[in-house]
Each structure stands twice: as structure tokens, then as C-alpha cells.
C-alpha positions, 0 to 999 in steps of 0.5 A: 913715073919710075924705074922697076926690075922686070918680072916673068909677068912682064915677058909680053909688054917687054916683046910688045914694047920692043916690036913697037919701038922696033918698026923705027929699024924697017927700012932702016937697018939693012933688009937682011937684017930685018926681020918680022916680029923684030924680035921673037918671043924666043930670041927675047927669051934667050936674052934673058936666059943669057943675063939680060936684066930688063927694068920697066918704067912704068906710069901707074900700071902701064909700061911705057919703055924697057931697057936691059942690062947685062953684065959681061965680064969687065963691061956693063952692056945696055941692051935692047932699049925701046919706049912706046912709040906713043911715049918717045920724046918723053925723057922716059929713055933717058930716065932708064938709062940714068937709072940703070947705069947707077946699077954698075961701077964697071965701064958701060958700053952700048950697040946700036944700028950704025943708020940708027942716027937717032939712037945715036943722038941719044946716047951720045946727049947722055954723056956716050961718044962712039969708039974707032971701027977698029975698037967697034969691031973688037969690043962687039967680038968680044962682048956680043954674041952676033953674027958677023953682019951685024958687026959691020952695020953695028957702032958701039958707044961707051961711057967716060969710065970706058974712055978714061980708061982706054985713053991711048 
């Protein structure tokens, strides 16, 4: 298995793969927020027009779990990562994450569903702990372009180079 740059011929199997992974949020994640597909085909295009870089991992030829990278300003954000459903427990989360965080010397930061514990879980046995509501609440204004409501139900993990360096 490895870890390659996403193309344009890649847009399809990243919405599939999402949409996939995404059916763990129903019932989930607040009713308002969802919504069927879970991401639509032009809200992954303005992702990536906003700067979200996906990376595949990939095993021969099939695609098995996307992740996305985006630089904003001071902070790397890892977005929208999604393995197959078929593939989860696997490591090949874990593989995108370490690779793509080898991609940034900026402080990462990443979002997720505050019920998603599962998500949670991950980030957190990948060396992120979660920041105060008070920080979530700051950085998620100041780094994400989300509407309000997915401030309040959102938690925001952060890497060590994050925390060293807004140790108080």
C-alpha cells in the first residue's frame, strides 16, 4: 500500500469514498447537520478550489481512503478523512495521517464531530489531544470556513508542535 497526491481523475472515488465513510456520521451528528449525499459533488469541489490537497492511499489500482490537507496561514488543517467502510481497521487511516503530517513543519490542527468518538479515538492514538471549548471555539473561527452550528457540535484536536507552542 502507498500514499499518492490526488488528481482531477481522482474527484469521483474521493465523493464515493467519503459518502462511504460518511454513513458512520448518520444518526450521529446532529439531524440538521446531516444531510444526503453527505458531501455533494459541489461542496468537494469547493474544498478543493479552497486549497484542500487530497492524497489516496492506494493498493494497486483501487483507492481505499482519502485525506486532505490544507494550509491556512500559521496551521496545517487535515480535512475530510475517509477510509472505505470495507477497509476501516486496517492502519490505512493512520498510514495518510503519518504521511501527510511529514508534509508540513507548521503546527497541525484537525476538526471533527464532538459525538464522532470514534474519530476521536484515532486522532488522539496518533499523538493529537483535544484543546479547551474555549481554544475549539477560536481556532474553528479563525481557520474554518463553517457555519456556527458546526462550531458548537465540532472539537478540534492539535498536534505537539501546537501545543508546545500555545503551552499557558
Amino acid at each position: 500500500m502507498e500514499v499518492r497526491p490526488c488528481t482531477h481523475a481522482d474527484f469521483g472515488v474521493i465523493a464515493e469514498i467519503v459518502n462511504d465513510a460518511a454513513e458512520a456520521y448518520r444518526g450521529v451528528i446532529p439531524a440538521d447537520r446531516w444531510h444526503d449525499p453527505y458531501m455533494p459533488a459541489d461542496e468537494l469541489a469547493a474544498e478543493i478550489g479552497a486549497g484542500v490537497r487530497f492524497y489516496a492511499a492506494v493498493d494497486g489500482d483501487r483507492v481505499l481512503g482519502v485525506m486532505g490537507i490544507q494550509d491556512v496561514g500559521d496551521v496545517t488543517l487535515i480535512r475530510h478523512a475517509y477510509v472505505r467502510t470495507s477497509q476501516q481497521g486496517r492502519g490505512i487511516g493512520g498510514l495518510l495521517l503519518s504521511h501527510l503530517t511529514t508534509l508540513t513543519d507548521k503546527p497541525v490542527l484537525m476538526g471533527t464531530w464532538a459525538d464522532a468518538h470514534w474519530a476521536i479515538v484515532f486522532y488522539r492514538k496518533h499523538g493529537f489531544e483535544l484543546v479547551t471549548a474555549a481554544e475549539k471555539d477560536r481556532l474553528l473561527k479563525t481557520y474554518w470556513c463553517i457555519p456556527a452550528r458546526q462550531v458548537e457540535t465540532s472539537v478540534v484536536l492539535a498536534d505537539a508542535t501546537w501545543r508546545a507552542a500555545n503551552a499557558t
